[in-house]
C-alpha positions as CSV (number, residue, x, y, z in Angstrom):
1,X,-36.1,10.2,23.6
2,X,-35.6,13.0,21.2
3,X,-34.2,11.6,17.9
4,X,-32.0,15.6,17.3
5,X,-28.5,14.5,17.7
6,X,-25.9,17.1,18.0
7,X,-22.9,17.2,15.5
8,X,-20.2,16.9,17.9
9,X,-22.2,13.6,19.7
10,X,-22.6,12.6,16.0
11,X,-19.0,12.2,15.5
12,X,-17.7,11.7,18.6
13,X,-19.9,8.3,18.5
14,X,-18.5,7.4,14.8
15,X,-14.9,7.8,16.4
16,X,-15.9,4.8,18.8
17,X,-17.1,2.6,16.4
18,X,-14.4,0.1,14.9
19,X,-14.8,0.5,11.0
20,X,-12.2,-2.4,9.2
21,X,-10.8,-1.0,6.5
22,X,-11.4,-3.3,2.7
23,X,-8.5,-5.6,2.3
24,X,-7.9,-4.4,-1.6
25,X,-4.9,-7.3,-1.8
26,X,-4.1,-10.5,-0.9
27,X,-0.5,-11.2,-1.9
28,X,2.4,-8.7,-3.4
29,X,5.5,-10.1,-5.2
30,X,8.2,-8.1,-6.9
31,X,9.8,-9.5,-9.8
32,X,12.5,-8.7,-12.0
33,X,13.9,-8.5,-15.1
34,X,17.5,-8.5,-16.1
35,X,18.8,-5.8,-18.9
36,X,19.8,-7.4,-22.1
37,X,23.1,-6.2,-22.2
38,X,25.1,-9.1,-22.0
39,X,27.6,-7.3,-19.6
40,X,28.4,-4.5,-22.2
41,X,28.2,-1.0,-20.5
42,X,31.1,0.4,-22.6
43,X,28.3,3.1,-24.7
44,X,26.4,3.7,-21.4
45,X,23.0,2.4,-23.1
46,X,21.8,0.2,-21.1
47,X,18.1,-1.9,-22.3
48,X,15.8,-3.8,-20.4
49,X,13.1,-5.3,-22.6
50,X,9.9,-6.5,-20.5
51,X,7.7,-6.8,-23.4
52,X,7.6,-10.9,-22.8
53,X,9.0,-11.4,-19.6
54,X,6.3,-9.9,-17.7
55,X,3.2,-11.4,-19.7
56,X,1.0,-14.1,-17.9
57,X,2.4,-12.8,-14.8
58,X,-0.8,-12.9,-12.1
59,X,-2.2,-9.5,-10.8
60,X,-1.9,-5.9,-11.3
61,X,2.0,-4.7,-12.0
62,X,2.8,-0.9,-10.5
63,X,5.1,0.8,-12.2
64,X,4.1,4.1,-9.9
65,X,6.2,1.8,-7.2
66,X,8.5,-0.3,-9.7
67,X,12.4,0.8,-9.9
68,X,15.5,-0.5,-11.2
69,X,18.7,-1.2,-9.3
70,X,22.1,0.4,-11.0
71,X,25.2,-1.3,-10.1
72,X,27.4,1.9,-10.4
73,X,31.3,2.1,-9.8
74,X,33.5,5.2,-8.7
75,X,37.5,4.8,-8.8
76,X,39.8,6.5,-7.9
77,X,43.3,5.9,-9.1
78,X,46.8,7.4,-8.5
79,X,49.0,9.1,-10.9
80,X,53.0,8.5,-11.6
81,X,53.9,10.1,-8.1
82,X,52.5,8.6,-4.6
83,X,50.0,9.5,-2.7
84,X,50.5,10.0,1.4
85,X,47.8,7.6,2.1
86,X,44.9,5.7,0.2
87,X,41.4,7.2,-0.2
88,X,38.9,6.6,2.7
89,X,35.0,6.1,2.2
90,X,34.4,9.7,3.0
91,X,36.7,11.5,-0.1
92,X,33.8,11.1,-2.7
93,X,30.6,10.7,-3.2
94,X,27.5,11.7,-5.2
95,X,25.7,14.8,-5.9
96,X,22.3,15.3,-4.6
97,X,19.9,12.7,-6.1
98,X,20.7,8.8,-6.8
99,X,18.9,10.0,-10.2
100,X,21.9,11.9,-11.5
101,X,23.7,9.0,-12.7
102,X,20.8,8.8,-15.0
103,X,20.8,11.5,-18.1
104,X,18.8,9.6,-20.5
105,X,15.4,7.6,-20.7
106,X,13.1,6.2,-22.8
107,X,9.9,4.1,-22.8
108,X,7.6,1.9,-24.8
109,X,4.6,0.9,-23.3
110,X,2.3,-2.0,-24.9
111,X,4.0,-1.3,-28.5
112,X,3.5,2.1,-27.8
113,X,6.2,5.2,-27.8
114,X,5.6,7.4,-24.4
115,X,8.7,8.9,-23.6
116,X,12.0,9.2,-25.8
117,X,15.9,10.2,-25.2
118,X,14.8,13.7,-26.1
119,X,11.9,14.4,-24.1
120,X,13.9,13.7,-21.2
121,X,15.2,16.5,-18.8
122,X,17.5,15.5,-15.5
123,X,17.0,19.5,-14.5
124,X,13.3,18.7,-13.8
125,X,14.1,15.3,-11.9
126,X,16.4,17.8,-9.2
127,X,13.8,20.5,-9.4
128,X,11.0,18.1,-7.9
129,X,13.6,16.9,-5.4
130,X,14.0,20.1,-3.8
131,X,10.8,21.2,-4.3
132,X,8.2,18.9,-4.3
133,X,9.5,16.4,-1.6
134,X,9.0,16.8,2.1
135,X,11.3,16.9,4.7
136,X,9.7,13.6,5.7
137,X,10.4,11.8,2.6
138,X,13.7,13.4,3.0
139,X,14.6,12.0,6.5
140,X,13.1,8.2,5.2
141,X,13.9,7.8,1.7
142,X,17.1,10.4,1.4
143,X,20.1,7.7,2.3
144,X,18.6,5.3,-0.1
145,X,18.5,8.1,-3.0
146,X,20.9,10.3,-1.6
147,X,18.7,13.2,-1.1
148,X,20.1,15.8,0.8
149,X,20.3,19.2,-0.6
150,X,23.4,20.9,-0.5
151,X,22.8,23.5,2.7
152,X,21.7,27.0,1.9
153,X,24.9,28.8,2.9
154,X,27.2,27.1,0.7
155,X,24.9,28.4,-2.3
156,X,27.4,31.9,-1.1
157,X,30.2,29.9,-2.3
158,X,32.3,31.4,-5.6
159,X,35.3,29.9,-7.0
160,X,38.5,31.9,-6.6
161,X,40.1,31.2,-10.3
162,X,42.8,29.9,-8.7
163,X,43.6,26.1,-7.1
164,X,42.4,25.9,-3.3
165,X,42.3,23.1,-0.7
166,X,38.5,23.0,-1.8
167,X,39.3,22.8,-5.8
168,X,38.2,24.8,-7.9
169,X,34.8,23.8,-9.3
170,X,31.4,25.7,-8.5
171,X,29.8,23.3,-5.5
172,X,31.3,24.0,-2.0
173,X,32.6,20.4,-1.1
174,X,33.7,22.0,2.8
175,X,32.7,19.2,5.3
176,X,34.4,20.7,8.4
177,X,35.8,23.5,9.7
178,X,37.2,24.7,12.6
179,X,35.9,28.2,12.0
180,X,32.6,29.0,10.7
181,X,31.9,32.5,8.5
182,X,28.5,34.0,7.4
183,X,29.4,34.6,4.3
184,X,32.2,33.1,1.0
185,X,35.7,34.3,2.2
186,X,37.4,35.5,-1.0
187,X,39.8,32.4,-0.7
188,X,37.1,29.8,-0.7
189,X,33.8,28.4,1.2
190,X,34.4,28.7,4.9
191,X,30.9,27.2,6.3
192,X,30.7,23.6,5.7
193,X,28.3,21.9,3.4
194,X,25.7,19.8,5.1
195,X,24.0,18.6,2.7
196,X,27.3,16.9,0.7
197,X,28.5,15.8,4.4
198,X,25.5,13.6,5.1
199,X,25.6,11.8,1.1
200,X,29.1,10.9,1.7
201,X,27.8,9.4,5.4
202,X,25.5,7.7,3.1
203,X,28.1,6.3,1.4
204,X,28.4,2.3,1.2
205,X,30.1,0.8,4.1
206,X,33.5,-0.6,4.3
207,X,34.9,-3.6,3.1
208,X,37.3,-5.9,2.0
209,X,40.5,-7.5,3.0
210,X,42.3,-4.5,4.8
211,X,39.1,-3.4,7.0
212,X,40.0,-4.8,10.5
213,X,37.3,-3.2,12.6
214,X,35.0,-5.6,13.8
215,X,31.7,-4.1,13.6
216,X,28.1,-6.3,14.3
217,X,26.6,-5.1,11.3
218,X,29.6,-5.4,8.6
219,X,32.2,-8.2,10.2
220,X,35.8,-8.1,9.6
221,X,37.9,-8.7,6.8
222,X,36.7,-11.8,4.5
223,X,33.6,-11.5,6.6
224,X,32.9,-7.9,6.2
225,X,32.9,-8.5,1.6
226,X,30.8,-11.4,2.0
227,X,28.0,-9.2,4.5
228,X,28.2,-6.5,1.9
229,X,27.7,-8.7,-1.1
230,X,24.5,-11.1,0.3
231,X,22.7,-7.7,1.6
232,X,23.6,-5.9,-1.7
233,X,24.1,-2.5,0.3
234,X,27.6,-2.1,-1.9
235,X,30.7,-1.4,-0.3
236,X,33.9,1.0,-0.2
237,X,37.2,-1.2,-1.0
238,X,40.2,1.2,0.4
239,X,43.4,0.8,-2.8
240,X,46.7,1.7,-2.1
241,X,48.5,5.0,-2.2
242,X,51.5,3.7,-4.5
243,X,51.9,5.2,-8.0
244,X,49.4,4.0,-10.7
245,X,47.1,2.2,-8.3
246,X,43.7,2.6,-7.8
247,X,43.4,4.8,-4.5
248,X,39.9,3.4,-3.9
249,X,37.0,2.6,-5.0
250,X,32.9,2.8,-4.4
251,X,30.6,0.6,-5.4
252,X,26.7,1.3,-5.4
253,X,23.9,-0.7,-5.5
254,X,21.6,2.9,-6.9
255,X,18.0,2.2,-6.3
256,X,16.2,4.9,-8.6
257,X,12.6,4.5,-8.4
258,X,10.5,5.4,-11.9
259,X,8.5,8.1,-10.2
260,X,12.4,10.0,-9.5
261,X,13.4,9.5,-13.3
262,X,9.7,10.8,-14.8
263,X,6.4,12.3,-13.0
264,X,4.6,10.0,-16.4
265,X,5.1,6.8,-13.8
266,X,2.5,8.0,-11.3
267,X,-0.2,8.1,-13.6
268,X,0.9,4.2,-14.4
269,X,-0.7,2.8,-11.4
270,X,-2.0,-0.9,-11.9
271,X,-1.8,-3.0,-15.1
272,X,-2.5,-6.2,-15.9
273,X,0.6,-8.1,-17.9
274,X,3.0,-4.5,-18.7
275,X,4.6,-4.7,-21.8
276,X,7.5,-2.7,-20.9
277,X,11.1,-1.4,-22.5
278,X,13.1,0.7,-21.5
279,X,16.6,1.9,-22.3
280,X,18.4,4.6,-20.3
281,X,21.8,6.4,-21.3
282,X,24.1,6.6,-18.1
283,X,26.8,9.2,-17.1
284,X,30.2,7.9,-17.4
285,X,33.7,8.6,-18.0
286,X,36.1,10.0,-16.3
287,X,38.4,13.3,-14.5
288,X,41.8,14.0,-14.0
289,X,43.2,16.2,-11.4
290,X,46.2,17.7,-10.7
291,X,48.1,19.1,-7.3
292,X,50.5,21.5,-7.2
293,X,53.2,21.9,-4.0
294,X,50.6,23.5,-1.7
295,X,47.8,20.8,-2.6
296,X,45.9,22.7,-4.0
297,X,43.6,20.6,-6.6
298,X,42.6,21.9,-10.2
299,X,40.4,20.1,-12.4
300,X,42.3,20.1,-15.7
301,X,39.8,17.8,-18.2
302,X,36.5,15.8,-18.0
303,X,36.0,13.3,-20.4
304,X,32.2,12.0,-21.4
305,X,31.5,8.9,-23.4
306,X,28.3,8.4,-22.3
307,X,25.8,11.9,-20.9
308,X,26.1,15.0,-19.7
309,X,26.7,15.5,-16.0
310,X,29.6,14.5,-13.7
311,X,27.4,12.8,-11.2
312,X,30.2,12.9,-8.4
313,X,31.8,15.1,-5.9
314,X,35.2,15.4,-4.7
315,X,36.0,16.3,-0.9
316,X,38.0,19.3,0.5
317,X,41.9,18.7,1.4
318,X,41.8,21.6,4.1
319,X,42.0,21.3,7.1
320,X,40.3,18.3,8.8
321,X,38.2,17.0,5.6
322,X,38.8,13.6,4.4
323,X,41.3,14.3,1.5
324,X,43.8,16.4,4.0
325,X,45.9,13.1,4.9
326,X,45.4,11.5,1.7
327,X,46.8,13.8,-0.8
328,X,50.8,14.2,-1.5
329,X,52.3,17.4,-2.9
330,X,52.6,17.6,-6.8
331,X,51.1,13.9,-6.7
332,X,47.8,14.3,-9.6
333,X,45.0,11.6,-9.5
334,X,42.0,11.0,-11.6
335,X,38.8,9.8,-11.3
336,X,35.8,7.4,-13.3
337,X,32.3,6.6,-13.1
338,X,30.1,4.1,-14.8
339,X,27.7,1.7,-14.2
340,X,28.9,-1.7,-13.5
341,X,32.7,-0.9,-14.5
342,X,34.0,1.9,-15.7
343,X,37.3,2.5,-17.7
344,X,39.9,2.8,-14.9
345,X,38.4,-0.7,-13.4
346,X,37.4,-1.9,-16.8
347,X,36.8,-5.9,-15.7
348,X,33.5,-6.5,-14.3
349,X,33.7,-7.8,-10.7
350,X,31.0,-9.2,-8.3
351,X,33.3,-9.7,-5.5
352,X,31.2,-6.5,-3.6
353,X,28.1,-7.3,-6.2
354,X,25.4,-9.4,-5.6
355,X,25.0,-8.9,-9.1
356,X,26.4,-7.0,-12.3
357,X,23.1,-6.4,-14.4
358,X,21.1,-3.8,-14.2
359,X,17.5,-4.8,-13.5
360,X,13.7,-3.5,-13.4
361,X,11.6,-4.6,-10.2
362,X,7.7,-4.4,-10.7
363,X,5.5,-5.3,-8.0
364,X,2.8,-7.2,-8.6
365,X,-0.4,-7.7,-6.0
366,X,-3.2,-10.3,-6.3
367,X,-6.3,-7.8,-5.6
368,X,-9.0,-9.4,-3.3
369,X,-12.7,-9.4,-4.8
370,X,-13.1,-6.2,-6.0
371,X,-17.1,-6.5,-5.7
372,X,-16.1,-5.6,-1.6
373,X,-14.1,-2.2,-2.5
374,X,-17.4,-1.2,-4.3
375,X,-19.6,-2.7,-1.5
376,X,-17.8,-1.3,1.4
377,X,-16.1,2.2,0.1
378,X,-14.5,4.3,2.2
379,X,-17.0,6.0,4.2
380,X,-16.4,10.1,4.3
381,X,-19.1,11.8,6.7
382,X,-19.4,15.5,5.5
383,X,-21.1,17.5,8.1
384,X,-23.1,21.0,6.4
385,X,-23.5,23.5,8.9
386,X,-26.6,26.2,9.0
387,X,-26.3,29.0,6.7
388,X,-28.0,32.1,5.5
389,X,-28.8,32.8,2.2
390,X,-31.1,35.2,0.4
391,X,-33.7,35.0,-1.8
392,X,-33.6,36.9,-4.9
393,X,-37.7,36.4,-5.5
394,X,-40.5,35.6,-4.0
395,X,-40.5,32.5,-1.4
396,X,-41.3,29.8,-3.4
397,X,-41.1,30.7,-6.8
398,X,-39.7,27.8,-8.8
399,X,-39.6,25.4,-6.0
400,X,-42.1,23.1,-7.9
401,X,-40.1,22.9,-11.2
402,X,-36.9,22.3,-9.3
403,X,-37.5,19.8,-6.4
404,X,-41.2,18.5,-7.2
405,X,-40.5,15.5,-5.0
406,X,-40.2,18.2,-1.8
407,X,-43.9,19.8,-2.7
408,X,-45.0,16.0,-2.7
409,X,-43.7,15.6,0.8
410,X,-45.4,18.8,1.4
411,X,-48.4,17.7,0.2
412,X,-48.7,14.9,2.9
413,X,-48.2,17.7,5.9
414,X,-52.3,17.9,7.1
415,X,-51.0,21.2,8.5
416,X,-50.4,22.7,5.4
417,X,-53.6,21.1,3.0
418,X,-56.1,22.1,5.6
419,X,-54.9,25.5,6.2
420,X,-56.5,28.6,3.6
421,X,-53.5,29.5,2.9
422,X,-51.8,30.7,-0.6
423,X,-50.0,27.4,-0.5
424,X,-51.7,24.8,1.0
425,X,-54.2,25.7,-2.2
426,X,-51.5,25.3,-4.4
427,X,-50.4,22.0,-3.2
428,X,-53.9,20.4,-2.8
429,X,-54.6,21.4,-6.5
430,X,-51.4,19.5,-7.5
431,X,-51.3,16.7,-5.9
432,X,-54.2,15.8,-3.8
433,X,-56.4,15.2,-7.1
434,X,-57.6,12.2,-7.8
435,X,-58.2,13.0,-11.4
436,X,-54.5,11.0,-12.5
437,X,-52.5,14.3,-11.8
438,X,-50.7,12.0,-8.8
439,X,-46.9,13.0,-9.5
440,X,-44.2,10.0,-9.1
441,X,-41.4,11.0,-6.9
442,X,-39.4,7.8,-7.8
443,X,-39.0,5.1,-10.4
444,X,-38.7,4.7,-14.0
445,X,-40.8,7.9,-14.7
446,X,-39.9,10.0,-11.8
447,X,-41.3,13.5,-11.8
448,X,-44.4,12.2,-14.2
449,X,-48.0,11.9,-13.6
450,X,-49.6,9.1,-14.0
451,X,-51.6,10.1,-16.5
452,X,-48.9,11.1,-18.6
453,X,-47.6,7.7,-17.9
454,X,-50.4,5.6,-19.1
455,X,-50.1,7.9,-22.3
456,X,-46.4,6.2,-22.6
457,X,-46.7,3.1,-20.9
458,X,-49.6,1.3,-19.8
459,X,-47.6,-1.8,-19.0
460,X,-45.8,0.0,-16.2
461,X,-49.2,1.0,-14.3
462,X,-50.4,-2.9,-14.9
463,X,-47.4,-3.6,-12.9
464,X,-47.7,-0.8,-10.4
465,X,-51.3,-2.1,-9.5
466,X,-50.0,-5.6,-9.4
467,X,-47.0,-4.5,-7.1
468,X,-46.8,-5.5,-3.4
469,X,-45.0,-2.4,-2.2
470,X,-47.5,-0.4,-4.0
471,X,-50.7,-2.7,-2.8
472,X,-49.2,-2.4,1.6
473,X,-47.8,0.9,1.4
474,X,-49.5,3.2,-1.1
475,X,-53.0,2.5,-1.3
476,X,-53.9,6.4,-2.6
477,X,-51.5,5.5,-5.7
478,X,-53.2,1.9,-6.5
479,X,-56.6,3.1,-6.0
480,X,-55.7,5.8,-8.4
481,X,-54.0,3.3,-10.9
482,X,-56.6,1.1,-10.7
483,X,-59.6,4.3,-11.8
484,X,-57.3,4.8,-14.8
485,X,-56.8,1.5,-16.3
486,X,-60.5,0.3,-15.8
């Protein structure tokens, strides 16, 4: 049997053969550590110090997968005149990117300063998103982060100047309409915003005592606050629509993984006992909002104690979105964001909470032997195909200065050292003497002779003669050895 195997047999025969992959770890825990802010968000600084906490911890810690967990509340709350009905789950929610609430971050890692308040750019965080994600991560990850782009024909969108259903801010907030345009209307955004409609169907389910449908996956009433508190997906808790009463209110449980906040986190892949702290400035405060007789809305103030973005958007009161039944005419409302509370729900409340800190989580995995990742690597089989190339001298000019370990497996072909030729002379004056010219193709003094060898180390040829290898298998190269140390 021929021993030529074809490429395609080659790999079609590698494909059959089962090839485990290395089992790098043998256990992964995520721990956490709790911000040191004692429940005091007012200054939107919030701290978590892991330069202790995380110390004698067993493994490696990740902080390319690590992330923290926001508790972040949105009210809305009702002005001196009442509303016609109470907000509903769908009337706000947030602007692309869970990472938005986020305008500040810095980092110290090991003692070390990496990344401070200044350094720190949001823009970048929602350039990567559009840009750098694929539709893929998009489709998995993009209810948890909130993800979804506004839609490309919105972008038309240009505010009028003056109060429409659809406000009168810069972002098309359109979620349905019962007639769709292929371009801005000069009285607002006719084509409805996909992109906002699928973060508010994001939005938290929900709860509390006044939701009576029965679903399997949220309960009803008492049942429905306690399923969104134990699985810590936050919740909507529908107000009232009286005068000064909080209309509704959302409640977030953000997970914002390191890697969305800073591209330094994927370089910070494995380390043993991470000394981390970190404090990150959050965007809160609050909006208010007036309606005039046709309810038309018009953003009159935004207030900021804490960053530099509104991280929220407000619905559309035409026709068919979710603020056309709430609103009343004349009847103004404002708004507030913050993390854990914020000032129009000032008291802290875990009724919809599994928790009211913020916190880190840093997993940790117990890596098996690493001697077996280095014994077993990943095997990659590179196939080289034929090729031509020219030759910019003479045939082999140079080979023996570049490869001398080829023109010694030369020298063995009988073909070639009892032919006349040019170069069967050349190679049976270079290696076939037995006058200690014998060139070493391997070892500690590869591409010398031997000769030169015993000029440098005689010890080395007293334990070539003495070596078995060398006494079975190379009998020309002893017998050579042997002349020169007599």
């Amino acid at each position: 049997m021929s021993d030529t195997q074809l490429a395609d047999q080659f790999l079609y025969q590698c494909s059959l053969k089962s090839d485990p992959a290395v089992k790098v770890s043998s256990r992964k825990r995520v721990p956490f550590v709790i911000d040191i802010n004692q429940g005091s968000y007012a200054n939107g600084i919030v701290t978590i110090d892991a330069t202790s906490q995380l110390n004698g911890a067993e493994g490696f810690g990740s902080l390319k997968d690590a992330y923290i967990i926001v508790p972040y509340k949105i009210s809305m709350k009702n002005g001196a005149t009442a509303q016609t009905a109470a907000a509903n789950r769908l009337c706000m929610g947030l602007k692309c990117g869970a990472f938005n609430v986020i305008d500040g971050l810095s980092l110290e890692l090991n003692g070390k300063s990496i990344l401070s308040m200044t350094d720190y750019k949001l823009f970048w965080n929602n350039l990567r998103a559009q840009s750098s994600m694929s539709s893929q991560y998009v489709d998995k990850h993009g209810a948890d982060t909130f993800i979804y782009p506004d839609s490309a024909q919105p972008v038309l969108y240009t505010p009028t100047g003056t109060p429409t259903l659809n406000g009168d801010g810069y972002s098309n907030n359109v979620v349905y309409t019962s007639s769709l345009a292929t371009s801005a209307s000069p009285v607002g955004a006719t084509t409805p915003n996909e992109g906002f409609l699928r973060r508010l169907l994001a939005n938290p389910p929900t709860a509390g005592a006044d939701f009576t449908t029965a679903w399997p996956s949220a309960g009803q009433s008492a049942a429905s606050t306690t399923i969104s508190n134990q699985t810590a997906r936050g919740a909507f808790v529908a107000g009232a629509s009286t005068a000064n009463n909080i209309m509704g209110t959302w409640t977030y449980m953000l997970k914002i993984k390191l890697t969305d906040l800073h591209p330094i986190f994927a370089e910070l892949d494995l380390i043993a006992s991470p000394q981390v702290r970190m404090r990150f400035k959050v965007n809160q405060r609050s909006s208010a909002i007036v309606v005039d007789t046709s309810k038309n809305m018009t953003l009159t103030s935004t207030t900021l104690s804490s960053g530099q973005t509104c991280p929220v958007m407000l619905a559309s009161a035409a026709t068919g979105n979710p603020m056309a039944g709430v609103l009343a005419a004349s009847a103004p409302f404002s708004i507030a964001w913050g993390a854990v509370s914020n000032v129009l729900e000032p008291t802290v409340d875990g009724t919809y909470m599994p928790f009211t800190t913020c916190r880190l989580y840093v997993p940790f995995v117990d890596l098996e032997n690493p001697q077996a990742i280095i014994s077993k690597p990943l095997k990659t089989v590179r196939y080289n195909d034929v090729y031509a190339q020219w030759f910019y001298q003479r045939a082999g000019i140079e080979v023996y200065s570049s490869d001398p370990g080829y023109c010694r497996w030369l020298s063995n072909q009988k073909s070639l050292i009892e032919d006349n030729s040019e170069i069967g002379k050349f190679l049976a004056e270079k290696f076939v003497n037995d006058d200690g010219s014998f060139l070493m193709t391997w070892g500690k003094y590869k591409l010398k002779t031997i000769k030169q060898i015993q000029a440098i180390d005689t010890k080395y040829l007293e334990w070539l003669s003495k070596n078995e290898f060398v006494q079975t298998k190379m009998p020309k190269l002893k017998a050579e050895v042997d002349e020169l140390l007599k």
